[in-house]
C-alpha positions as CSV (number, residue, x, y, z in Angstrom):
1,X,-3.1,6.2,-13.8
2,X,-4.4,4.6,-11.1
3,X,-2.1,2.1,-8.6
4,X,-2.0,-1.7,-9.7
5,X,-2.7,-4.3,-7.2
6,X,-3.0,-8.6,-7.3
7,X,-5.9,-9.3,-4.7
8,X,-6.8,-13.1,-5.6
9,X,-9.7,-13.7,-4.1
10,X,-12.9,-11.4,-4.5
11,X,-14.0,-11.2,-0.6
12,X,-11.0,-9.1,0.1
13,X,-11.5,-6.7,-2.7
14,X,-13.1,-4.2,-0.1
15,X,-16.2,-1.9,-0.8
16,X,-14.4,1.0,-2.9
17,X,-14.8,0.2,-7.1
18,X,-11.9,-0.9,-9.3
19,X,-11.0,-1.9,-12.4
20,X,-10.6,-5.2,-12.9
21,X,-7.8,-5.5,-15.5
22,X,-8.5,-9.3,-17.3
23,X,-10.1,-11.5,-15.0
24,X,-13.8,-11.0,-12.9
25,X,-14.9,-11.6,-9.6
26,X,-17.5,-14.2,-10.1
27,X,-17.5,-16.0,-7.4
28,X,-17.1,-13.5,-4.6
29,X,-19.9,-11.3,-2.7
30,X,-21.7,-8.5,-4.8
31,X,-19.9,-6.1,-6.2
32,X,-20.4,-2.3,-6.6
33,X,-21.8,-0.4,-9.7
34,X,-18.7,1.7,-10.3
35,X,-16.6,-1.3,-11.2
36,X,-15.2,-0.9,-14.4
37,X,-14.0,-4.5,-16.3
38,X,-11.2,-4.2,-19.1
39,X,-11.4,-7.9,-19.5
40,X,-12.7,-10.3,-21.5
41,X,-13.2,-13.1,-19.0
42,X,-16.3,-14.6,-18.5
43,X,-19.1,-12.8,-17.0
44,X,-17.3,-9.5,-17.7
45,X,-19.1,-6.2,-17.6
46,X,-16.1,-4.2,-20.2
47,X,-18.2,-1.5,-21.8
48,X,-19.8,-2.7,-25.5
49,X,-17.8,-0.1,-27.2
50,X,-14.1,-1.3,-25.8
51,X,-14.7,-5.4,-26.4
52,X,-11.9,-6.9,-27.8
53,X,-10.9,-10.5,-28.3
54,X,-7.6,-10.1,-25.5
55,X,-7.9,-8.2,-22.7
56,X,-4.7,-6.5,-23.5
57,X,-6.5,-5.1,-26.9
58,X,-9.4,-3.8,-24.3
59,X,-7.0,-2.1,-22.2
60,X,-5.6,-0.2,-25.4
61,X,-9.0,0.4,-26.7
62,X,-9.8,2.2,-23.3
63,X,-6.1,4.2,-23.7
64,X,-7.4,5.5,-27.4
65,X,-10.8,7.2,-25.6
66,X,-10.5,10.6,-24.8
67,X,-9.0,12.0,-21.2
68,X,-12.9,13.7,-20.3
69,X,-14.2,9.8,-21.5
70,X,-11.3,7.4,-19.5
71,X,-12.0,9.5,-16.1
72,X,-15.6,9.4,-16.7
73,X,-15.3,5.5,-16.7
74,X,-12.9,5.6,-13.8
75,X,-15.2,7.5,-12.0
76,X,-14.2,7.0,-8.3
77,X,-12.2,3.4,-8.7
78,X,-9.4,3.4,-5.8
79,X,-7.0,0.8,-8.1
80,X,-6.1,-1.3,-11.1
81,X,-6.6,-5.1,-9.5
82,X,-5.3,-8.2,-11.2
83,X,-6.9,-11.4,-9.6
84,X,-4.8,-13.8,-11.4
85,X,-1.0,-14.0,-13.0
86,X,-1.0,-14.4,-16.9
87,X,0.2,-13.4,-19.5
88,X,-2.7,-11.3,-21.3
89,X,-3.3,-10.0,-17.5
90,X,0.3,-8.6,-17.7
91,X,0.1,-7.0,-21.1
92,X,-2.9,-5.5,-20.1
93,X,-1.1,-4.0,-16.7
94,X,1.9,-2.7,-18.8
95,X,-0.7,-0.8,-21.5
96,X,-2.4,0.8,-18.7
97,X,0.7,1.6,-16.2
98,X,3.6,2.8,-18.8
99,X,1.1,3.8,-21.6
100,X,3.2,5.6,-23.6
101,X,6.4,2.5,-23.7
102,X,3.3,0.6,-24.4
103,X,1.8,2.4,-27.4
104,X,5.3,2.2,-29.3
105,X,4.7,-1.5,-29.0
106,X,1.3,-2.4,-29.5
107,X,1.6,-4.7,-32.4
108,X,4.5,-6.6,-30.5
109,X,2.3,-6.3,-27.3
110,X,-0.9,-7.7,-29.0
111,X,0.8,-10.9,-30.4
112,X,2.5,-11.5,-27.0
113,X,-0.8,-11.9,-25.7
114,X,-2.4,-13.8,-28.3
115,X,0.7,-16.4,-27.2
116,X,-0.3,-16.2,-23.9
117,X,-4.7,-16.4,-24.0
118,X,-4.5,-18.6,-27.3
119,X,-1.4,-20.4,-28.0
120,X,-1.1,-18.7,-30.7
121,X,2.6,-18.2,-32.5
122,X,2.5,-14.9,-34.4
123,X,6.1,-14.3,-33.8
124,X,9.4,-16.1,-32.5
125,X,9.6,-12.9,-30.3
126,X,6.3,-13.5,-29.0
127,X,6.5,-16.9,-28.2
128,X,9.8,-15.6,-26.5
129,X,8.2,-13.3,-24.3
130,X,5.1,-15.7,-23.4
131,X,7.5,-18.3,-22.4
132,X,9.8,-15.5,-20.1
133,X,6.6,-14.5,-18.1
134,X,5.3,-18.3,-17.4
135,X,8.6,-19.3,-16.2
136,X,9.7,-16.3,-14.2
137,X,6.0,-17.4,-12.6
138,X,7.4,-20.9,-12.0
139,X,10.4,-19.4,-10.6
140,X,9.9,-16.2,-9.0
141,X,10.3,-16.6,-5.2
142,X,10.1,-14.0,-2.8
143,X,10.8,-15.7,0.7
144,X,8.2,-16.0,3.4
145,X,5.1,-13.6,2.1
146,X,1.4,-14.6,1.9
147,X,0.0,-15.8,-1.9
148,X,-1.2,-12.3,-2.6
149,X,2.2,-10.9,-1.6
150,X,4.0,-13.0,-3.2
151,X,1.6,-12.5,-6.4
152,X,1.9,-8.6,-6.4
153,X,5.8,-8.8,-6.5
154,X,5.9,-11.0,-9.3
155,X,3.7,-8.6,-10.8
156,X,5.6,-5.8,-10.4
157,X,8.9,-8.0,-11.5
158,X,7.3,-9.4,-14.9
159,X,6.0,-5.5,-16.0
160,X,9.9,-4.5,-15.4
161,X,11.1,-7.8,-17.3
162,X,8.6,-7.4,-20.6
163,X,9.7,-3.7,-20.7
164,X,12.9,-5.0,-20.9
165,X,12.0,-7.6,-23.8
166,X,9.8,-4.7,-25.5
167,X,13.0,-2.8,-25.8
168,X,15.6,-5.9,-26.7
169,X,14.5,-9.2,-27.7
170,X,17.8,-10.9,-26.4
171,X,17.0,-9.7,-23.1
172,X,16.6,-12.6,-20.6
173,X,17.4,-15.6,-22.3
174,X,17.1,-17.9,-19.2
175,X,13.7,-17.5,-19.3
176,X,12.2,-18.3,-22.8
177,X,15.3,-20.3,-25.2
178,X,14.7,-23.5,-24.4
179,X,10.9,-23.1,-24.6
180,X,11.3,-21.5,-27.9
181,X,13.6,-24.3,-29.2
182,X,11.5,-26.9,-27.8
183,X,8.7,-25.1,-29.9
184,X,10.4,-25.4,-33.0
185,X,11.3,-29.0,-32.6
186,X,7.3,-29.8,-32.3
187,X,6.0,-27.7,-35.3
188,X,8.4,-29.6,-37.4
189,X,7.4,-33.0,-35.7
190,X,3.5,-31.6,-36.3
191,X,4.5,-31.0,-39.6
192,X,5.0,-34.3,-40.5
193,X,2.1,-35.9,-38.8
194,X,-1.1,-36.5,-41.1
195,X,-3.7,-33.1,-40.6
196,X,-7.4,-33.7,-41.2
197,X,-8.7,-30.4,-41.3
198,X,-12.2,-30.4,-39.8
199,X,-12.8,-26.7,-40.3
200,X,-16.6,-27.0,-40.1
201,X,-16.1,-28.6,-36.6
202,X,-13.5,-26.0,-35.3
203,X,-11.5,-28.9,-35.0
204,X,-8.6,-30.7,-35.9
205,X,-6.7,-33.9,-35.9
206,X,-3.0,-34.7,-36.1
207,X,-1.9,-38.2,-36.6
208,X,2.0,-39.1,-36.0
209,X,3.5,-41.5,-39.3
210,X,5.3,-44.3,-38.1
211,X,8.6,-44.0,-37.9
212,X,8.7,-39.9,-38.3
213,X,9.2,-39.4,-34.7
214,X,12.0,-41.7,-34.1
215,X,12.1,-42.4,-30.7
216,X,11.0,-39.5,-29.4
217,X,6.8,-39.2,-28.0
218,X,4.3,-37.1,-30.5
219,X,4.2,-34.4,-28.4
220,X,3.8,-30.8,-29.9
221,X,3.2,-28.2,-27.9
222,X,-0.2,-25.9,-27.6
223,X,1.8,-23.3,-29.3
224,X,2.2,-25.2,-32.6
225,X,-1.4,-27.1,-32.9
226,X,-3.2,-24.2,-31.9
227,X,-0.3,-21.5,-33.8
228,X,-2.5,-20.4,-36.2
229,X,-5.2,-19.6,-34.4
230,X,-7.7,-21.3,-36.6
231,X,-9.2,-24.1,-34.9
232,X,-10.2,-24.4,-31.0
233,X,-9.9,-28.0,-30.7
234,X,-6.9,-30.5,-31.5
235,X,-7.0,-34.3,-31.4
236,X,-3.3,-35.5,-31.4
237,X,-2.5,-39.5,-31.7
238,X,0.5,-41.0,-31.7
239,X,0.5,-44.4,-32.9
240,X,3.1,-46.6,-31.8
241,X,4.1,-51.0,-31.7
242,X,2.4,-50.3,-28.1
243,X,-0.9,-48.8,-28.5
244,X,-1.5,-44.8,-29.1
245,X,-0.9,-41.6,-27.5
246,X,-3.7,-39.5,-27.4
247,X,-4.1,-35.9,-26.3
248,X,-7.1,-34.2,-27.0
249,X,-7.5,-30.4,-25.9
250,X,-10.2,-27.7,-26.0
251,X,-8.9,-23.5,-26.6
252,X,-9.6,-20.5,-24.9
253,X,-11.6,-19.7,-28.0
254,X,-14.8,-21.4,-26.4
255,X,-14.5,-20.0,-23.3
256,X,-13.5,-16.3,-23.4
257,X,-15.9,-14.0,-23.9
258,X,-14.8,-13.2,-28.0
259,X,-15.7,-10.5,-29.8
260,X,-14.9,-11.6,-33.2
261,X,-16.4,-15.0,-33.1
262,X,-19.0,-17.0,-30.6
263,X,-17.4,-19.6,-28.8
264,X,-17.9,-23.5,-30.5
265,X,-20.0,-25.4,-27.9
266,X,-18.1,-27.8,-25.6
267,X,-17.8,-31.5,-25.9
268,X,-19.0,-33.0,-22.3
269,X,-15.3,-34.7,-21.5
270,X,-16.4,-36.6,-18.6
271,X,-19.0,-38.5,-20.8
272,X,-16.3,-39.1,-23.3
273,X,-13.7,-39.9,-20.6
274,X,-15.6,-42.5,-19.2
275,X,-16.9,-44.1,-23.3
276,X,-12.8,-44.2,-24.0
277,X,-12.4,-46.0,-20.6
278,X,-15.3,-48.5,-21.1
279,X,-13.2,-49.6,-24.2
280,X,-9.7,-49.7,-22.6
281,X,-8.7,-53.3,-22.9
282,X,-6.7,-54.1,-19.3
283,X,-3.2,-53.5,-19.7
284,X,0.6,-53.4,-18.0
285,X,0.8,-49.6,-17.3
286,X,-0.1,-49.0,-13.9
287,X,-1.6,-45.9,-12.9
288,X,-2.8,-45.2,-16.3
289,X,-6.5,-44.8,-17.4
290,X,-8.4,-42.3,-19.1
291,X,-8.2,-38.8,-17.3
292,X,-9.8,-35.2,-18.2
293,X,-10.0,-31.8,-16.5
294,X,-12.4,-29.8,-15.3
295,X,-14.6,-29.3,-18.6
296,X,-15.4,-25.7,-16.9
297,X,-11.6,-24.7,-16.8
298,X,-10.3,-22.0,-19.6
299,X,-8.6,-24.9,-21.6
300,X,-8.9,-28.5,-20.3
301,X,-8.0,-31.6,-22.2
302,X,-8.7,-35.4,-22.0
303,X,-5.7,-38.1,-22.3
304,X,-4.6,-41.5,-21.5
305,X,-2.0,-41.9,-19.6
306,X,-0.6,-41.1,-15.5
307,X,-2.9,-38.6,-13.5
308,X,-1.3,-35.1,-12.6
309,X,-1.1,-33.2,-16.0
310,X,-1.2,-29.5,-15.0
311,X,-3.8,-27.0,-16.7
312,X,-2.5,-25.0,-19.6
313,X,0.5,-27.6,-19.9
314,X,2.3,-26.9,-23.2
315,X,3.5,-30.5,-23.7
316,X,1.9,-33.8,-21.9
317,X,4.7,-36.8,-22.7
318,X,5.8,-37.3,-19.1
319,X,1.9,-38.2,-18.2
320,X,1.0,-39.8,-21.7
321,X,0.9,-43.5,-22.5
322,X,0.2,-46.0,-25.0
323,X,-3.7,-46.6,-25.2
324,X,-5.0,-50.2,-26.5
325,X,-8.0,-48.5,-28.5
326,X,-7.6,-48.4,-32.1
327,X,-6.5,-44.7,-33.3
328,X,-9.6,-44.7,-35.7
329,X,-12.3,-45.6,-33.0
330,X,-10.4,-43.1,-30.5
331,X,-11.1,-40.7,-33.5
332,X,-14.5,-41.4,-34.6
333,X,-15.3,-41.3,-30.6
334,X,-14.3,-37.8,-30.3
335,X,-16.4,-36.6,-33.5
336,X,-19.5,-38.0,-32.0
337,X,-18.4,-36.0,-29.0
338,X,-18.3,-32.7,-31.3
339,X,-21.1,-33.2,-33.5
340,X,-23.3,-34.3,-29.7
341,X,-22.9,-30.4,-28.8
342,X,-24.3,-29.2,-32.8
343,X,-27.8,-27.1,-32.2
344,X,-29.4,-27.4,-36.0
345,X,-31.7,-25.2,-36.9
346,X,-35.4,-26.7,-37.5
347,X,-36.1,-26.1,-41.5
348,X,-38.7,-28.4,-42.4
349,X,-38.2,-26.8,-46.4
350,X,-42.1,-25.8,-46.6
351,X,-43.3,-22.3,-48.0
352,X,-44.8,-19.7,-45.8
353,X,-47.8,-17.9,-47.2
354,X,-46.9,-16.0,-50.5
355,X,-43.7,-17.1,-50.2
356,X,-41.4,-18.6,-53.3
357,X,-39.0,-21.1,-52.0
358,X,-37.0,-21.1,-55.3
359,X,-36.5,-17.5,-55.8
360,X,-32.8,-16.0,-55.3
């Protein structure tokens, strides 16, 4: 198989084609035909027949073609390239550099990147080896070496670390118990909370009881409000004697390119950002307002509370606090957000010509 490379930024890919292993260059100059994509980023050019939902399912989809039919899609790509660390990007990597460790685990290797792309949490395992790769991220440090340096050797380290965990789950505790404790702890506090289920909206809403938490915020992680992979947004409020914590986040769902489902249309968060801070009444909390990301991003989210709140973030309580709106009206606010992005089809109920409007 070709070599593996991280080159993050598109303008020093150089003229020879590659395959771009998750990710895309959008963004950067043109790009020759012979690229091959095995991602399902946006903007991707991954071959109809290989789409998958992951990028890691792509990469084994390409693995199951024929020899004569992989090379022919190779065609005269110099390297594997990797313009961004995650964990779906890694998964991907291993499946196409140690292909045959990989195919004994392609069920385990499938959920771990379904925990990485969609907070999803098939498995304890999964969640285990999710949380080892974003921390070793966090952690890994090289010395004095450019971004891209520095990037490729993390690379290299977290393939040799999930072949590890492919072969013993105990492996590398360090890196994932906590997280995975931590996880537990907020699917049992989510289990608690009231759940309206707003299927039809891809959406839905946890409310904390009173009292159930104890002292401790409402703050679940991604991993157990979007664990099931069924719905792409969560609204979670945490009503309190001081106002309510609110986090609401968008999935991946809606922005990778899926090939099970079309993506839900996106709420505009700046719009409701700045409705939510209209209402705020003043209050003590300094620094605190209504903030959002960048609605473009892979999974932003909207909250009240101190500025800073990294993308991705599993849990928000060091930047959430107590807003003065009423939970309801906070609630109601975001549904008119939702139903803002529905595009109904015009069905004005009248007959064409020769057509029976009441037959089945």
């Amino acid at each position: 198989m070709l070599p593996l490379r991280f080159v993050g930024a598109a303008e020093r890919l150089g003229p020879a084609p590659v395959v771009f292993v998750d990710g895309s260059p959008l963004g950067g100059p043109p790009r020759p035909d012979g690229d091959l994509h095995l991602s399902h980023w946006p903007g991707n050019r991954t071959p109809a027949s290989l789409r998958r939902d992951l990028s890691t399912e792509i990469a084994f989809a390409f693995l199951d073609l024929d020899e004569p039919t992989r090379a022919e899609l190779i065609g005269d790509c110099e390297a594997l390239v990797l313009n961004h660390y995650d964990t779906d990007g890694v998964c991907a990597a291993f499946a196409l550099t140690s292909p045959e460790h990989a195919t004994r685990h392609a069920d385990l290797l499938h959920e771990i990147a379904s925990a990485g792309d969609l907070f999803e949490a098939p498995s304890d395992r999964a969640l285990a080896a999710d949380a080892a790769l974003r921390n070793l991220s966090a952690a890994f440090d090289p010395g004095a070496v450019d971004e891209d340096a520095r990037k490729q050797l993390l690379l290299e380290k977290a393939l040799e670390i999930l072949g590890e965990l492919l072969e013993d789950e105990s492996a590398h505790p360090e890196l994932w118990r906590a997280d995975v404790e931590r996880h537990r702890a907020g699917a049992t506090q989510l289990a608690d909370a009231g759940f309206d289920d707003l299927v039809y909206m891809d959406f839905g809403v946890w409310t904390a009881r009173p009292g159930n938490a104890g002292d401790a915020p409402f703050d679940p992680g991604r991993h157990a409000f979007f664990g099931d992979g069924r719905l792409d947004r969560a609204l979670l409020l945490g009503p309190g004697t001081d106002g309510v914590t609110v986090r609401f986040v968008l999935g991946t769902r809606s922005f990778f390119d899926m090939a099970s489902r079309a993506g839900s249309p996106r709420p505009d968060l700046e719009a409701l950002r700045g409705a939510l801070e209209a209402l705020e009444p003043e209050g003590d909390a300094e620094g605190c307002a209504w903030r959002c990301h960048d609605p473009r991003g892979a999974s932003p989210e909207l909250w009240f509370g101190r500025e800073g709140l990294p993308l991705y973030a599993e849990h928000a309580a060091d930047h959430l606090a107590p807003s003065g709106i009423d939970a309801l009206e906070i609630k109601r606010l975001v549904i008119d957000a939702i139903r803002a992005t529905w595009s109904l089809p015009d069905d004005d109920d009248e007959a064409e010509d020769g057509e029976d409007i009441f037959a089945v």
